[in-house]
C-alpha positions, -999 to 999 in steps of 0.1 A, spaced: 0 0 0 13 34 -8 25 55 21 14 87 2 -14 107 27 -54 101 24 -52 63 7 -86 50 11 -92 25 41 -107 -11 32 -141 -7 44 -139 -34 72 -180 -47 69 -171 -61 35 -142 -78 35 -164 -111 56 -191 -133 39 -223 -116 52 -239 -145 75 -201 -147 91 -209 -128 122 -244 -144 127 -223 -176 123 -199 -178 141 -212 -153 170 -243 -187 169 -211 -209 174 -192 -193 205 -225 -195 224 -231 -227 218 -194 -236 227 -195 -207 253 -169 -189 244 -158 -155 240 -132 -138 217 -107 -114 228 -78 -101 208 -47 -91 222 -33 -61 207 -18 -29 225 -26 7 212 5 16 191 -1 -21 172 -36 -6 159 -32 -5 119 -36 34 103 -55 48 73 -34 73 68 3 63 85 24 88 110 41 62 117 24 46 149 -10 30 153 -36 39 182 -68 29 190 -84 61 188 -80 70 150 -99 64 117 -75 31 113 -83 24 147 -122 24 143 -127 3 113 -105 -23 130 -128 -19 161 -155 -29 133 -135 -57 115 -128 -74 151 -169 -67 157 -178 -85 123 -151 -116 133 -169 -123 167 -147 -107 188 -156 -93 218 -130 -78 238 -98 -58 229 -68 -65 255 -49 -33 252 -17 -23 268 -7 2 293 -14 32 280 8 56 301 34 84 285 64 69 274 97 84 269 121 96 238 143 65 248 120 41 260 88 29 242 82 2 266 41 6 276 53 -10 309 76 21 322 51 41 315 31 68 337 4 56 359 -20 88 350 -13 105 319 -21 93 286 7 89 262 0 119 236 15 98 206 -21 79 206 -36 112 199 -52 110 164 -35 144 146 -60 138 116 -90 147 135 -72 181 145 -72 188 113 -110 183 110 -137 212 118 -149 190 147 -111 206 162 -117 236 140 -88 227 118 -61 238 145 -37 214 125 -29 221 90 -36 200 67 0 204 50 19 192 86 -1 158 87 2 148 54 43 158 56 42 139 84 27 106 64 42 112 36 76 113 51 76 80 73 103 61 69 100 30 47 103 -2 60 112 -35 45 99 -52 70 61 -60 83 44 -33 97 64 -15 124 62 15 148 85 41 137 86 52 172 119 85 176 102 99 141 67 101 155 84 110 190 95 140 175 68 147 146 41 144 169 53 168 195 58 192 169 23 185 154 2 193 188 24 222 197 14 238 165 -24 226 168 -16 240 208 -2 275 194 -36 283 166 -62 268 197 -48 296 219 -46 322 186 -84 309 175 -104 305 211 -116 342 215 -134 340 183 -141 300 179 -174 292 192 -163 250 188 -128 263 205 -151 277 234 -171 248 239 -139 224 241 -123 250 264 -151 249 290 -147 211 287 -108 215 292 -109 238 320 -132 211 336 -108 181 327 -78 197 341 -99 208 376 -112 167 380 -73 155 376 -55 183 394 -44 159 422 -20 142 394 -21 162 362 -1 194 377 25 170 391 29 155 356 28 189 340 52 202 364 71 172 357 75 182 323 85 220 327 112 211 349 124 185 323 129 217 296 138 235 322 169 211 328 166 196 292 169 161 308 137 140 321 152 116 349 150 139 376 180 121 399 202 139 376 188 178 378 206 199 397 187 218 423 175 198 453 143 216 457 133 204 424 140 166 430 116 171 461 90 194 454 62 170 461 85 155 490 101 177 515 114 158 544 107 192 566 88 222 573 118 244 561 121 221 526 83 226 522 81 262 524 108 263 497 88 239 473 57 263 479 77 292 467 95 271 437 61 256 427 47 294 421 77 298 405 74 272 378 43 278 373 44 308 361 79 306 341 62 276 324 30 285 323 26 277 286 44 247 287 18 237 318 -9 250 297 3 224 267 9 194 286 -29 201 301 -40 205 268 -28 172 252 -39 151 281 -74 168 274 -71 159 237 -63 124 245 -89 118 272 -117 126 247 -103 105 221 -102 76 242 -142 85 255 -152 86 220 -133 51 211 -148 41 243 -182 46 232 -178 37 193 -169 2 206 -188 -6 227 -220 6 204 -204 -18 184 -199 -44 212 -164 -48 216 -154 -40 257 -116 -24 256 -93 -39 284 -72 -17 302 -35 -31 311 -20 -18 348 16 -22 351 35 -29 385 63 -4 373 68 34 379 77 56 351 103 89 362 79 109 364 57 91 392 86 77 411 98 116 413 64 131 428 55 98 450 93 94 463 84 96 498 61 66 499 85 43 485 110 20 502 143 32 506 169 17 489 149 -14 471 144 -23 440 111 -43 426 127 -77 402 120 -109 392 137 -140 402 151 -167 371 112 -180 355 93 -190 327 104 -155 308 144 -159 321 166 -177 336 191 -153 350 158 -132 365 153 -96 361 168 -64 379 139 -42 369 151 -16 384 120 -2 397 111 14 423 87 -6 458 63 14 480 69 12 516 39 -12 525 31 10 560 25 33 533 -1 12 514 -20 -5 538 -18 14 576 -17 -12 609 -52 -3 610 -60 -18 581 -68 19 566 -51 26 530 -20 51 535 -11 77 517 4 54 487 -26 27 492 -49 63 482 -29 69 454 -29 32 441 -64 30 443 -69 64 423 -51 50 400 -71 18 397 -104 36 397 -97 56 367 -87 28 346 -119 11 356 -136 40 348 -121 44 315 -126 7 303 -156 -15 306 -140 -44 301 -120 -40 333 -83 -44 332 -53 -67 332 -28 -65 363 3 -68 349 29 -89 375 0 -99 401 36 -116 422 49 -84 425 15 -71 442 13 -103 467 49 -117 473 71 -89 455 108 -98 449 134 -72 456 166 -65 453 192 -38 470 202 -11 450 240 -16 436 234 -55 434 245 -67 396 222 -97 396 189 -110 409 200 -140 427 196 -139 467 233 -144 474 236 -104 463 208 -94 481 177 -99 466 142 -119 486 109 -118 487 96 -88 507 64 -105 526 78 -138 529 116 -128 546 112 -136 581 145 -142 590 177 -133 566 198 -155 544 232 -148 532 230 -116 526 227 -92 556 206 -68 539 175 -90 538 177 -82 575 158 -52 564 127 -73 554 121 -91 588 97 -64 596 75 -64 567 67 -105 568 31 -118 569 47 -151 582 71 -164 609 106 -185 603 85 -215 613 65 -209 582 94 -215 553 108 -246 545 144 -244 542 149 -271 520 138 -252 492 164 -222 478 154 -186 490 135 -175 452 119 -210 452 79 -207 445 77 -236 469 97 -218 503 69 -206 522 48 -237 531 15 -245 517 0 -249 558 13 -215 564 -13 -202 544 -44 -226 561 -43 -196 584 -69 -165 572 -53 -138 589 -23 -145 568 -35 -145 535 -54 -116 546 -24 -101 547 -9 -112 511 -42 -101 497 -45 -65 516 -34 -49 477 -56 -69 458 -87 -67 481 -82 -29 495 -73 -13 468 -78 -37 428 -112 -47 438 -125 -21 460 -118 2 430 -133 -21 404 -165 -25 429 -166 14 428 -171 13 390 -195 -16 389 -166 -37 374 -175 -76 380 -144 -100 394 -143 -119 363 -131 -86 347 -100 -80 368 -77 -104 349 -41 -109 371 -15 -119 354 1 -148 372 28 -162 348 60 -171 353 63 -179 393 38 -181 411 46 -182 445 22 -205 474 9 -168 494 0 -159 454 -16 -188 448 -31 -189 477 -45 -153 473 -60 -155 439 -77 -188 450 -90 -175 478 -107 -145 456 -113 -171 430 -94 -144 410 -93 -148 373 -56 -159 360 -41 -163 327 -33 -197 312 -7 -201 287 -4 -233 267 27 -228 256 38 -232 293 26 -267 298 53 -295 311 37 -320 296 55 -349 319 38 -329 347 -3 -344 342 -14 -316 369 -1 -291 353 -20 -257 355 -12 -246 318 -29 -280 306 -60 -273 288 -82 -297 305 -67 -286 341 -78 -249 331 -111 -235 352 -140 -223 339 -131 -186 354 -96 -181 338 -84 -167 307 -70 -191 282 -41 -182 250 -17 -198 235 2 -168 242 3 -133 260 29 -105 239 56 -120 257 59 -148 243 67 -158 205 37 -166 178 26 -198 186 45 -208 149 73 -199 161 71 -222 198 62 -246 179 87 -246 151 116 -248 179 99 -275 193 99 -296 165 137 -281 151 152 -290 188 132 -326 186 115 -312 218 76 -317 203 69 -352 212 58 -348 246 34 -323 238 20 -337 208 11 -370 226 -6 -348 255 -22 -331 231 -34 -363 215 -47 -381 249 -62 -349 257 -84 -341 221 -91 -378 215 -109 -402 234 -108 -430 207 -75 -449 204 -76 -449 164 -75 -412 165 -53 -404 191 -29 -426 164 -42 -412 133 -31 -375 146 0 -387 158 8 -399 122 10 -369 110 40 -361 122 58 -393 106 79 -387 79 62 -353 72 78 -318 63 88 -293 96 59 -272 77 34 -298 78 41 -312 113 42 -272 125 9 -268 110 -8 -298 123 9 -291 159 -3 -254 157 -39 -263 145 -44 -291 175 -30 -261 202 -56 -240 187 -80 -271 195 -73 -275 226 -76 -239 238 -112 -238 219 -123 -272 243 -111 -260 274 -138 -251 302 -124 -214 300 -151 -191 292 -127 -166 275 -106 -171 251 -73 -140 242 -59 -145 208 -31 -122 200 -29 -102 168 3 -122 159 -13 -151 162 -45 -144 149 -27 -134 117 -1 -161 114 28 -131 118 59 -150 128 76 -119 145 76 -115 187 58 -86 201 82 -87 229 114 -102 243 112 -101 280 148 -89 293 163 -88 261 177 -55 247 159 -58 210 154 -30 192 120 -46 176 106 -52 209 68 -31 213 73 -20 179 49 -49 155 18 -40 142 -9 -50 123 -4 -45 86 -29 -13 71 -40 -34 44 -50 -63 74 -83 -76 50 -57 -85 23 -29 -98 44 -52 -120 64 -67 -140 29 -30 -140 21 -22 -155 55 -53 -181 51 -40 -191 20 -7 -199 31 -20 -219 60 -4 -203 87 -33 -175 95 -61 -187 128 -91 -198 104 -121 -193 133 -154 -211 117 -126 -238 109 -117 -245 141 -152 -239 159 -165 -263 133 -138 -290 144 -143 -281 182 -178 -285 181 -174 -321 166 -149 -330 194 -180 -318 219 -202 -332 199 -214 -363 218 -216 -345 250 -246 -320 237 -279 -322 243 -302 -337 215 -315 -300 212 -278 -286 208 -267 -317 183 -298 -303 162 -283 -274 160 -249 -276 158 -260 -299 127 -268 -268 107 -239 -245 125 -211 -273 109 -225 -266 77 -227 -231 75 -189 -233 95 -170 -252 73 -185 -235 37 -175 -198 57 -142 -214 65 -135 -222 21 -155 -187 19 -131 -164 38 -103 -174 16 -117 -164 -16 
């Protein structure tokens, strides 16, 4: 597709048969199932390219539509925080703002803005994204900068037009509203950002003046009355550049209501994703709540082996949850935090690193690896220290005694605090105070049901986790590409997965499903799971072997495909209710979204192609795309002979229609 400005968008409602919607919608209630896709904002295909996607454009909306007409019903996004020149990671992002470069430019440009963008600067800005060879990518430090430059001139003719622009007017009551709801943590950010010109550097540790590091946190009366003097002072040096940032997180906040609404009038619920992290820019105006000195990680897991020194920062937990049991100051601003992303998304949200809310693992600052013998433990679960003298530190934040751990097991073991410890309510209690204080006394605030606060509970899961989400009866997330397949009670097996988790064959850490399963069968690893799969699909004997032929003296491509198409099977027959596909997947892209730990340059940065109708028949056609009415067909004649005489009637008529929309979508 030509990246030349104003190409015409494929009109999503006619690129499906017409009865596919009706079909297939028919076929995941009968199975009862329901489709979510995976896909976080900047992945969002455009109509007209600046070089990152977002949810809340033109593009965005007709792929809203296409994922409507496909049976979808839920869009797992990612954080959506500000992210910096040098970082596009969504998970060091800011817990309040918005990131502006999901703003949609275009519609600045329309009279619904009063055309405060000119034409001319968005198309140069389409017209002059870089090429790439490669599938579509964010081309994240030129829209960095292009964008910036775009809203400060759409900033610059809003302030030139408003005394005489009756639409200006009407936005500018609604702005002056906006920025009086969010004061508590938009002047912070905004202050944030002035002091980051001011200094021309945004990691605050290395600015200069004191005062400035703790304006929001002055350890005295003295240091407070000379942040109350340098606050006045900033803001009126940098009152424009207040007056700006104010201005985009407006423009952004409608953009997202309106995408809010458009979706879900076309019943699609958008997912919000919380990250454990702190971007700069919180950790500099919350500093006082945190704990001194630590460092929030992850120990070797699923996602690596070496663990993780994340390097950010842990709140104090008196400062979370008071002896009391009253939230403190930090437990306020957590909550705040969870209640406008419930707000914001009906779907309810996705907490990213549910460990690191329940049994975090932390690490001393200085340390150069994650393992305990430097320094690193859990910070609920350290009753007594180890070898390193500086878990002595931790004693007095442990919901259990020594008597609790068993020391057989290594210090980041899963397994070290015993499962009897947790028999006892008033320590679980404890584990839990995050989740049930502050995650689900915000969603109950917004209406948001359990079910829709999904924790993410991969890699280790420690027993007080565990024993926390199934005390809650907490949703989780089950990966199938996790299973051990010599392990029968394995949680990531499909027929061990509950009725109330989430089920994927893969979250955007983890490769394309192709891609697992092509190493599987390169490093002669796939056995194992193809016979699990086998006993688990099949109850006959004859078919259990006739699948397992398939992989005799066949090509890697066929036995890949084969593999890939049972996975999907078995994710489609599991009890779970809900189902996450991610867009990689869904599309047969053999590209990672994201390498946990490793310093790519690709990772956050795949998106959807623009011309997704196109690519997709070219993807079914090549057999490596997620053909739906072809595998809701097959699943429903694996459940066949467990439906009622009433359901066998009509899933009669659904396998027809199924398997001629399955030939049908390829044409």
């Amino acid at each position: 597709m030509s990246k030349k400005c104003c190409s015409a968008a494929l009109a999503p409602e006619k690129t499906l048969p017409l009865t596919y919607t009706e079909t297939v919608s028919e076929a995941l209630k009968l199975l009862d199932k329901k489709l979510c896709m995976i896909i976080h904002g900047s992945s969002f295909p455009s109509v007209n390219d600046t070089g990152m996607g977002s949810p809340f454009s033109h593009g965005g909306r007709n792929f809203i539509t296409y994922l409507e007409n496909l049976g979808f019903t839920g869009i797992q996004l990612g954080p959506d925080g500000k992210t910096k020149s040098i970082d596009m990671s969504p998970y060091a992002s800011t817990m309040f703002s918005t990131n502006p470069l999901f703003i949609d430019i275009e519609a600045l440009t329309k009279e619904e803005w009063d055309n405060i963008l000119s034409k001319e600067t968005f198309e140069e800005i389409v017209n002059n994204k870089p090429e790439n060879s490669d599938i579509n990518r964010v081309e994240y430090s030129y829209i960095f900068s292009k964008q910036e430059s775009a809203l400060k001139e759409a900033f610059s003719t809003y302030q030139k037009k408003l005394a005489s622009s009756k639409v200006l007017q009407e936005l500018d009551k609604k702005l002056k509203a906006y920025v009086e709801e969010n004061q508590f943590w938009l002047e912070k950010d905004a202050m944030y950002e002035a002091l980051s010109i001011a200094y021309n550097n945004d990691y605050w540790p290395l600015w200069t003046n004191e005062t400035d590091k703790k304006l929001f946190c002055p350890s005295n009366e003295a240091e407070a009355e000379q942040a109350k003097v340098r606050i006045a002072e900033i803001k009126k040096e940098y009152a424009n550049e207040i007056a700006f940032y104010e201005f985009c997180q407006f423009v952004v906040f409608e953009q997202k209501e309106q995408t809010k609404e458009f979706a879900l009038s076309h019943g699609i619920n958008t997912i919000a994703d919380i990250q454990v992290a702190f971007s700069d820019r919180d950790s500099w105006s919350a500093q006082s709540y945190f704990l001194k000195g630590w460092n929030l990680g992850c120990p070797p897991d699923l996602f690596s082996k070496s663990g993780q020194l994340w390097g950010f920062p842990v709140f104090n937990p008196e400062n979370v949850v008071k002896k009391d049991g009253t939230l403190g100051e930090a437990g306020k601003l957590l909550k705040a935090r969870y209640e406008k992303v419930f707000k914001e998304n009906p779907g309810g949200a996705r907490i990213d690193h549910a460990v690191g809310l329940i049994d975090p693992y932390v690490y001393k600052d200085g340390i150069s690896s994650a393992a305990p013998k430097y320094g690193a433990s859990r910070l609920f679960s350290s009753p007594t220290a180890h070898e390193n003298d500086a878990c002595k530190e931790l004693e007095q934040y442990s919901r259990i005694t020594s008597t609790d751990l068993d020391l057989t097991e290594p210090v980041d073991s899963e397994f070290r605090v015993k499962t009897s410890a947790l028999d006892r309510a008033d320590v679980v209690n404890r584990y839990a105070e995050v989740i049930e204080k502050v995650i689900l006394a915000a969603a109950k605030e917004y209406n948001q049901d359990k079910e829709n606060v999904i924790f993410e509970d991969l890699g280790t899961i420690t027993t007080p986790v565990a024993a926390v989400l199934d005390k809650f009866g907490l949703t989780g997330i089950r990966v199938t590409q996790f299973v051990v397949p010599e392990k029968p009670e394995h949680i990531y097996r499909g027929i061990n997965i509950d009725s109330h988790h989430c089920v994927t064959p893969g979250t955007h850490d983890n490769a394309p499903l192709r891609m697992w399963a092509t190493e599987l069968f390169k490093t002669n690893t796939a056995q194992p799971h193809i016979d699990l799969v086998a006993q688990d699909l099949f109850e006959d004997e004859a078919q259990r072997n006739e699948f397992k032929h398939k992989f005799v003296n066949s090509s890697l491509e066929e036995k890949v495909e084969a593999f890939v198409y049972a996975k999907y099977l078995e994710i489609f027959s599991t009890r779970a209710s809900n189902i996450q596909i991610s867009f990689a997947d869904y599309f047969g892209i053999d590209k990672t979204y994201n390498r946990p730990g490793a310093n790519d340059p690709t990772n956050w940065t795949l998106r959807v192609p623009n011309d997704y109708s196109e690519f997709y028949r070219h993807q079914l056609n090549s057999n490596v795309a997620l053909n739906i009415p072809q595998i809701l067909a097959d699943t429903i004649k694996l459940k066949y002979n467990k439906l009622s005489a009433e359901e066998k009637a009509q899933a009669d008529e659904l396998l027809a229609k199924l398997n001629k929309l399955a030939q049908e979508i390829k044409a």
